[in-house]
N, C-alpha and C positions, 0 to 999 in steps of 0.2 A: 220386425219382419221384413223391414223394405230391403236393409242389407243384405240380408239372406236370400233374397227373390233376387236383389240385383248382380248377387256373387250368382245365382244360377243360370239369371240372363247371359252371362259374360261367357260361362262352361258352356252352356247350349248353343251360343255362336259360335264358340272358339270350334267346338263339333261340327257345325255346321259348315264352317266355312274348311273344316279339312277336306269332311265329304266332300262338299262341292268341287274342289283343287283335286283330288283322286280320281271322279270323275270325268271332269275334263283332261287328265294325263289321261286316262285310261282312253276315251275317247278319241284324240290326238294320235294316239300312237296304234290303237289295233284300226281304228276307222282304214288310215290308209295300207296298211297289211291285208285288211280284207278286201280291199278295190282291187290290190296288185294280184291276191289269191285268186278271185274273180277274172279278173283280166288274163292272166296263167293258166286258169281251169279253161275259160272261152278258146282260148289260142290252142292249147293243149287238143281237145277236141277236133278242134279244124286237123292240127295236121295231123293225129295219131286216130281219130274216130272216136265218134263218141263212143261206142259201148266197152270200147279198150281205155277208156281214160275211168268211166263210171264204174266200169270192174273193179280198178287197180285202187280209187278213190273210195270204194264199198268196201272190200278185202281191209285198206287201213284206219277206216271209221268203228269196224267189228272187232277189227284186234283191240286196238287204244279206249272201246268202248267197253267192250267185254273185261278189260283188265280193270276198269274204272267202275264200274260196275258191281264187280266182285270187290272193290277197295270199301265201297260204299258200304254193304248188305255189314261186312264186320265193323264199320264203325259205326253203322245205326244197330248193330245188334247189341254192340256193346255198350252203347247210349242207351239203349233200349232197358238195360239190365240193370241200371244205376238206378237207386233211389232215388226219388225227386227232391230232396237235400242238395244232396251231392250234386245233383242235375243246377240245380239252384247258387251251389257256391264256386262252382267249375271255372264260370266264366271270372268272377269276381277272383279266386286265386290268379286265372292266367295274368289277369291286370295286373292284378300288383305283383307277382312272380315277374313280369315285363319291368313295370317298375322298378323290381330294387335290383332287376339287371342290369339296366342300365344306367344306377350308379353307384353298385359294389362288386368290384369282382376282387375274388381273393387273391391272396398274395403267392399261395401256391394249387396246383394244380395233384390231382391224385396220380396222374402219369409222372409226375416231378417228386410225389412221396414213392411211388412205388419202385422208381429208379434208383432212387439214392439208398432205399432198404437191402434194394438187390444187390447194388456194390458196396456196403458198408462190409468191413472185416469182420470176419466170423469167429467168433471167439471157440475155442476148443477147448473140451476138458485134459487138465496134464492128467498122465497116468502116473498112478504111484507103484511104484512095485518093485 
């Protein structure tokens, strides 16, 4: 058993230590986007006024929220509708479906079969007569 516990020690860090690296990019890079959006909104305000800045910033929170919103309602509805199987082996396909993409891609592609059928010569029937 100790091998086995010790191969899962290794998977659980190797996990762990990606999240934590995701994390910190993630952190690193929207942290200062949000100080400068902050800084932008503040300045913005000053010289345009605030209820002309908070309108135009309301107006594209509604749109981008309400489309997102509606994106949501159809993929929880259709999560919603799946068997708890399905619900259950979803994620485990998308794994390994990730895995053997990234390292089998075919040799031809259906737009490269579909090309080559369209200009292949057409054989005609002779007429006899």
């Amino acid at each position: 058993m100790a091998p086995l516990f010790w191969v899962l020690g290794l998977i659980a860090s190797i996990v762990w230590w990606v999240i934590v690296q995701i994390l910190w990019i993630v952190l690193w890079l929207l942290l200062p986007l949000a100080i400068f959006a902050f800084v932008v909104l503040r300045v913005s305000e000053k010289v345009l006024g605030q209820g002309r800045v908070r309108a135009w910033v309301t107006a594209r929170t509604q749109k981008y929220g309400s489309a997102a919103s509606k994106r949501m309602q159809r993929w929880l509805f259709a999560l919603g509708v799946l068997p708890i199987r399905v619900l259950f082996w979803f994620p485990i396909f998308a794994l390994w479906h990730s895995f053997v993409s990234l390292l089998w891609r075919p040799k031809w592609s259906p737009w490269q079969r579909a090309w080559a059928k369209r200009w292949r010569a057409e054989v005609t029937p002779k007429k006899t007569g």
